[in-house]
C-alpha positions as CSV (number, residue, x, y, z in Angstrom):
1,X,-3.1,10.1,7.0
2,X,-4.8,7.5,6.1
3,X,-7.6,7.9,8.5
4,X,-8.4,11.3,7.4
5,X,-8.6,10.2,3.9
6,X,-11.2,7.8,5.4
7,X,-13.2,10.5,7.4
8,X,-12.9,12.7,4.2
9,X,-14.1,11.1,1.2
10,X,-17.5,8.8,0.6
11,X,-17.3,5.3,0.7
12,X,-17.8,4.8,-3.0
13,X,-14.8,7.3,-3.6
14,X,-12.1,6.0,-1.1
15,X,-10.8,3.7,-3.4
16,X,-9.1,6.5,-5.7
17,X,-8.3,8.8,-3.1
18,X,-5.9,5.6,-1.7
19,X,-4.5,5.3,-5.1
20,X,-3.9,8.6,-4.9
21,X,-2.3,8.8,-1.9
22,X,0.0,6.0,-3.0
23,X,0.9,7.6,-5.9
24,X,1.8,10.6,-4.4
25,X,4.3,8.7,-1.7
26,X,5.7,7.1,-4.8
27,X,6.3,9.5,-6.5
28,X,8.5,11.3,-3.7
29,X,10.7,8.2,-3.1
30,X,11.0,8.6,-7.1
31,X,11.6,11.8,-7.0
32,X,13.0,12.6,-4.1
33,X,16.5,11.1,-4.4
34,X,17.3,12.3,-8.0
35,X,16.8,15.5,-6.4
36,X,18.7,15.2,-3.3
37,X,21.7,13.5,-5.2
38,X,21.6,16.0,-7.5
39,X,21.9,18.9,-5.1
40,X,24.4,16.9,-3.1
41,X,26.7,17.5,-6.3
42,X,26.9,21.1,-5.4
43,X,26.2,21.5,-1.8
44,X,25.4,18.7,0.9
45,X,23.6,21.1,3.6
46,X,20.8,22.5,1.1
47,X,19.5,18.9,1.2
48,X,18.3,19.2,4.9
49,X,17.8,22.4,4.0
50,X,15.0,21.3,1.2
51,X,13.6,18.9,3.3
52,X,12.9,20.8,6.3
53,X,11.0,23.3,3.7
54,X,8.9,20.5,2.7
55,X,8.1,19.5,5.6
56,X,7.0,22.8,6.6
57,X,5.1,23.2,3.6
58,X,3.4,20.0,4.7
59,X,2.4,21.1,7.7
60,X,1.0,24.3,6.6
61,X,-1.4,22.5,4.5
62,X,-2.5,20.2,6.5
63,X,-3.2,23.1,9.1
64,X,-5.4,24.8,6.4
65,X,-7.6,22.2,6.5
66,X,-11.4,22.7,7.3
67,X,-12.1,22.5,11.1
68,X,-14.2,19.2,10.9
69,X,-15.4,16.6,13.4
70,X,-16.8,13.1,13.5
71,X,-20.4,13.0,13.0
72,X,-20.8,10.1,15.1
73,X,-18.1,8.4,17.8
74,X,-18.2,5.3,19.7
75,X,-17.7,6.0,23.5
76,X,-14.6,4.3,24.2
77,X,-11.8,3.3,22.1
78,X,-12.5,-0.3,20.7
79,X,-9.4,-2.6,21.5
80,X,-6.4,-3.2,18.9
81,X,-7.1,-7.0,19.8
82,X,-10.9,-6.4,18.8
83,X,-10.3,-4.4,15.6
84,X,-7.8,-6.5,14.8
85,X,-10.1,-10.0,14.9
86,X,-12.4,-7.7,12.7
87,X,-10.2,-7.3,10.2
88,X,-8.9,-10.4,10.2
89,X,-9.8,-11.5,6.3
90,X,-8.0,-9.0,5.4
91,X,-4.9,-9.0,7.1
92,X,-4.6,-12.5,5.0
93,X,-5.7,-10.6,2.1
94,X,-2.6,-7.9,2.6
95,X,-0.3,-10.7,3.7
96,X,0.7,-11.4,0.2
97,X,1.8,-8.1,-1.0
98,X,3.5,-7.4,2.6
99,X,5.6,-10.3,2.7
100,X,6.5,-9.7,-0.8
101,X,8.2,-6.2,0.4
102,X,9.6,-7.3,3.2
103,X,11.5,-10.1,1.0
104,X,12.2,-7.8,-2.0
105,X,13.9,-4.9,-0.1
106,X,16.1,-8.0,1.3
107,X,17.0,-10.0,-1.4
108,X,16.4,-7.9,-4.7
109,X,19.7,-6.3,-4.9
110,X,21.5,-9.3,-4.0
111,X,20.1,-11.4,-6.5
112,X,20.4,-8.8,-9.1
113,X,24.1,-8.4,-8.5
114,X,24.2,-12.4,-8.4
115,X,22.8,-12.6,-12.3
116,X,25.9,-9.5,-13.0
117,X,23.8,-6.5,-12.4
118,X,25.6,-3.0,-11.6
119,X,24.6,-1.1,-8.9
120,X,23.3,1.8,-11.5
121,X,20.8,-1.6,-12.7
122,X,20.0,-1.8,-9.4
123,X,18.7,1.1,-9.0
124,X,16.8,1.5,-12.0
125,X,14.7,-1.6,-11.2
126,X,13.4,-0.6,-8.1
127,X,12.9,2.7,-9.9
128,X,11.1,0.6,-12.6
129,X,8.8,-1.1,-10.1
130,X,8.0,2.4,-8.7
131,X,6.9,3.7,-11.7
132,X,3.4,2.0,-11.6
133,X,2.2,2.7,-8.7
134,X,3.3,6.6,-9.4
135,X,1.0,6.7,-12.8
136,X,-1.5,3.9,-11.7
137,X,-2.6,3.6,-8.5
138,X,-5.6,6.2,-8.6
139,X,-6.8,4.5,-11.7
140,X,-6.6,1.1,-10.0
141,X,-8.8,2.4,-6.8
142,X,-11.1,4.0,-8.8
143,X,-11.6,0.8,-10.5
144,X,-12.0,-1.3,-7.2
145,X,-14.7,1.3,-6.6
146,X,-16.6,0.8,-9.5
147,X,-16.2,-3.0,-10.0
148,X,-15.9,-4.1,-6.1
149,X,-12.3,-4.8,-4.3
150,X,-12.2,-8.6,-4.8
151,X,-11.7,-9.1,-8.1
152,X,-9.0,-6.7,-8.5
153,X,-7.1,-7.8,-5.1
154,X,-7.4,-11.8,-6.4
155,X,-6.0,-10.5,-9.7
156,X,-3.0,-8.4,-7.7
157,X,-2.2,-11.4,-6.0
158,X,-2.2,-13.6,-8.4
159,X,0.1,-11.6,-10.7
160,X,3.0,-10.9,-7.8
161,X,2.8,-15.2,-7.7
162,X,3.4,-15.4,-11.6
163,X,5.8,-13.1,-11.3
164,X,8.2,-14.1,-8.3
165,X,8.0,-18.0,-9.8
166,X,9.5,-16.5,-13.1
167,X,12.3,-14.7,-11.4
168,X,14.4,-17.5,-10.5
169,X,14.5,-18.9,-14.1
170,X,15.8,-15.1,-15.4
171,X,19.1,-14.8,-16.1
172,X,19.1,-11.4,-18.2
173,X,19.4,-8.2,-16.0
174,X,17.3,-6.5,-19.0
175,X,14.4,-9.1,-18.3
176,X,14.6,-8.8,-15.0
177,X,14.2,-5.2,-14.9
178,X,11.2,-5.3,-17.6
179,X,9.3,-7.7,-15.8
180,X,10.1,-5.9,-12.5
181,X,8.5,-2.5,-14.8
182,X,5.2,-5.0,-15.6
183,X,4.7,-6.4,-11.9
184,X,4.2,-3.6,-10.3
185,X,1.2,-3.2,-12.4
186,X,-0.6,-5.8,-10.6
187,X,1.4,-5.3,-7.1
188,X,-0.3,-2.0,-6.8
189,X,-3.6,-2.6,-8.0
190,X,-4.8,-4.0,-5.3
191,X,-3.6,-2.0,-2.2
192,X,-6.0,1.3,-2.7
193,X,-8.9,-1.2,-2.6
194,X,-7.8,-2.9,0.1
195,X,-7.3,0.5,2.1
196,X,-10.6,1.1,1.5
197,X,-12.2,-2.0,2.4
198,X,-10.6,-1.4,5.9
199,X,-11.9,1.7,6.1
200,X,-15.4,0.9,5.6
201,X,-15.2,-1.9,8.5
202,X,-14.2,1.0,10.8
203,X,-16.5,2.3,13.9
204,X,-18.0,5.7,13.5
205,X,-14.7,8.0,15.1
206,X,-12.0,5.1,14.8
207,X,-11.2,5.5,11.1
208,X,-7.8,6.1,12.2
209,X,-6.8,3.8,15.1
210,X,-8.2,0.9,12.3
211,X,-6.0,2.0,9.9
212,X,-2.9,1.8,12.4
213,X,-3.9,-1.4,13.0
214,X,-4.1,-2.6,10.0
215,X,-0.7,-1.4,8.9
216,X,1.0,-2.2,12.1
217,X,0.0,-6.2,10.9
218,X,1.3,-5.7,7.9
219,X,5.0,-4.1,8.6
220,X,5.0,-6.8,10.9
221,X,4.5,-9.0,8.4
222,X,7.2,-7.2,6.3
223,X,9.7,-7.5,9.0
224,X,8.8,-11.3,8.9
225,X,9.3,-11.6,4.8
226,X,12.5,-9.7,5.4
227,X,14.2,-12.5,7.7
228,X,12.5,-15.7,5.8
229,X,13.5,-14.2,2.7
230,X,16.9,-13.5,3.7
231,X,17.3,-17.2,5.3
232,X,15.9,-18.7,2.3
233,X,18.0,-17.1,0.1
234,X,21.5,-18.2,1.6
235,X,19.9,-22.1,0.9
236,X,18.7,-21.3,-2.8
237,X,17.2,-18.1,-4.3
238,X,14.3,-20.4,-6.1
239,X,12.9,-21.2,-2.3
240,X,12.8,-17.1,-1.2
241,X,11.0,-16.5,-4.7
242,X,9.0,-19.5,-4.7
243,X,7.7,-18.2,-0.5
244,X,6.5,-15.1,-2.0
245,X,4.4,-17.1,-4.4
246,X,2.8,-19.2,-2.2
247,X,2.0,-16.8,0.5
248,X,0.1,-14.8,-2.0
249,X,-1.4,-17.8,-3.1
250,X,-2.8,-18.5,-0.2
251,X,-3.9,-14.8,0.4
252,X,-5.9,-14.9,-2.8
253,X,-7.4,-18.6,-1.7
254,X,-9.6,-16.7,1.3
255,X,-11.0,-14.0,-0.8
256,X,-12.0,-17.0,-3.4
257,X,-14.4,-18.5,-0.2
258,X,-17.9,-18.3,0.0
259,X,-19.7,-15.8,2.1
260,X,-17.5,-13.1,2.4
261,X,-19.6,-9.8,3.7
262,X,-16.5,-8.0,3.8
263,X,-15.4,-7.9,0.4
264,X,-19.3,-7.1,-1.1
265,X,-19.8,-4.2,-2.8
266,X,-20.0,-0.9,-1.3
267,X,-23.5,-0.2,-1.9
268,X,-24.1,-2.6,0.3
269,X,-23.5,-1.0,3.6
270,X,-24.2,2.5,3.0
271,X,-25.1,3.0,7.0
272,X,-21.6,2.5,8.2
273,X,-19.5,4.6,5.7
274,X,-22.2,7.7,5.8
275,X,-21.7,7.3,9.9
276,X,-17.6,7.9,9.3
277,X,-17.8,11.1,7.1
278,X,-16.9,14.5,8.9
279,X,-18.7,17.3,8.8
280,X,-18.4,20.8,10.0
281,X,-18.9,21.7,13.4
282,X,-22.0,23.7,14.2
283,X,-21.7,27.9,13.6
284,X,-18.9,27.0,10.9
285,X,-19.6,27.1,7.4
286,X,-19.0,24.1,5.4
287,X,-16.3,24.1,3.3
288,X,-16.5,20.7,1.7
């Protein structure tokens, strides 16, 4: 998905349609289980019922879709190793936010329920978190687009630091869940831009196999938060927190070095995202 969203819209313009994206997914996992717990009240089977419905709706629409191709292609497929060195700033750039996941999803519940949160509490704080990146994330990316990705990435960083050194020192399950509301404000401010900035280091025809391996990094990286999260939390809660500030200290320390190309403005390397845009093939007429 996220290399057609890269094929699709103009460089200057892929910031938003990320933060679209991601406000869309966030709004399903929002959405999607008051729905299916509410139908569960009255009949279980309609759930997989719904879903399978959805899903065919999906595909319908993505089968609507203009016939387009790539304008211009590479002849082979450049290596995952290769792509992967490429995009190698920014894999430290998205290390932050990704280890910060993989930790959260691990320990959040348990040290909720350690300060005497319910499960209903619970729930509501990741809901809290969510609710963000459901009503913000296309403002942030169009943002990144108009003031350049670094700023607002450093910023996102930053912020998820702040935040996960407070945590430990909160002992109200009210604050905790209001801060948890206000994080999420800067931990998905950054993510649309970063999409984007991946997608404009991408070979003419491998918008998509860059995107796969730029997320394939990063749930890796998630997987690794999850088990040094975990481990630090059975020796103290402060030390799991306290890791999720410094890796997205350090994240934030390589976008503040000099002579970074890859962060400059899009304007700057018009050539490469023009190469990546579809267009229709010949004898079809163009829909876009």
């Amino acid at each position: 998905a996220n290399g057609l969203i890269a094929e699709v819209t103009p460089p200057t313009q892929r910031g938003r349609a990320f933060g679209t994206m991601q406000s869309t997914n966030m709004a399903g996992m929002l959405l999607g289980p008051a729905i299916g717990g509410f139908v569960a009240l009255f009949n279980l089977n309609a759930i997989f019922a719904i879903s399978a419905g959805a899903s065919g709706l999906s595909a319908v629409a993505l089968a609507t879709l203009p016939s387009v191709r790539v304008v211009a292609s590479i002849e082979a497929p450049v290596r995952a190793l290769a792509i992967a060195r490429r995009l190698f700033p920014m894999l430290l750039l998205g290390a932050g936010t990704s280890y910060m996941i993989g930790t959260f999803d691990t320990i959040w519940p348990l040290y909720m329920t350690h300060r005497g949160a319910s499960t209903f509490a619970v729930g509501i704080s990741f809901m809290a978190f969510a609710v963000p990146a459901t009503l913000l994330s296309a403002q942030a990316g169009a943002f990144g687009d108009r003031f350049g990705p670094r700023r607002l990435i450093v910023v996102a960083l930053v912020g998820t630091a702040v935040f996960a050194a407070i945590y430990p020192f909160v002992t109200s399950v009210a604050w905790l869940i209001g801060l948890g509301l206000i994080e999420g404000v800067f931990t998905i401010s950054g993510s649309p831009s970063l999409n984007a900035e991946v997608s404009r280091t991408a070979e003419p025809g491998q918008q998509a196999r860059t995107q796969g391996v730029f997320q394939t990094v990063q749930f890796a990286i998630q997987i690794v938060g999850a088990l040094a999260g975990g481990a630090l939390f059975t020796i103290s809660p402060t030390l799991a927190f306290l890791a999720i500030s410094g890796v997205c200290m350090l994240g934030a320390a390589t976008a503040l070095l000099p002579h970074r190309p890859w962060l400059s403005s899009v304007s700057s390397a018009p050539g490469r995202g023009a190469a990546s845009r579809m267009t229709p093939p010949p004898g079809t007429p163009n829909r876009q």
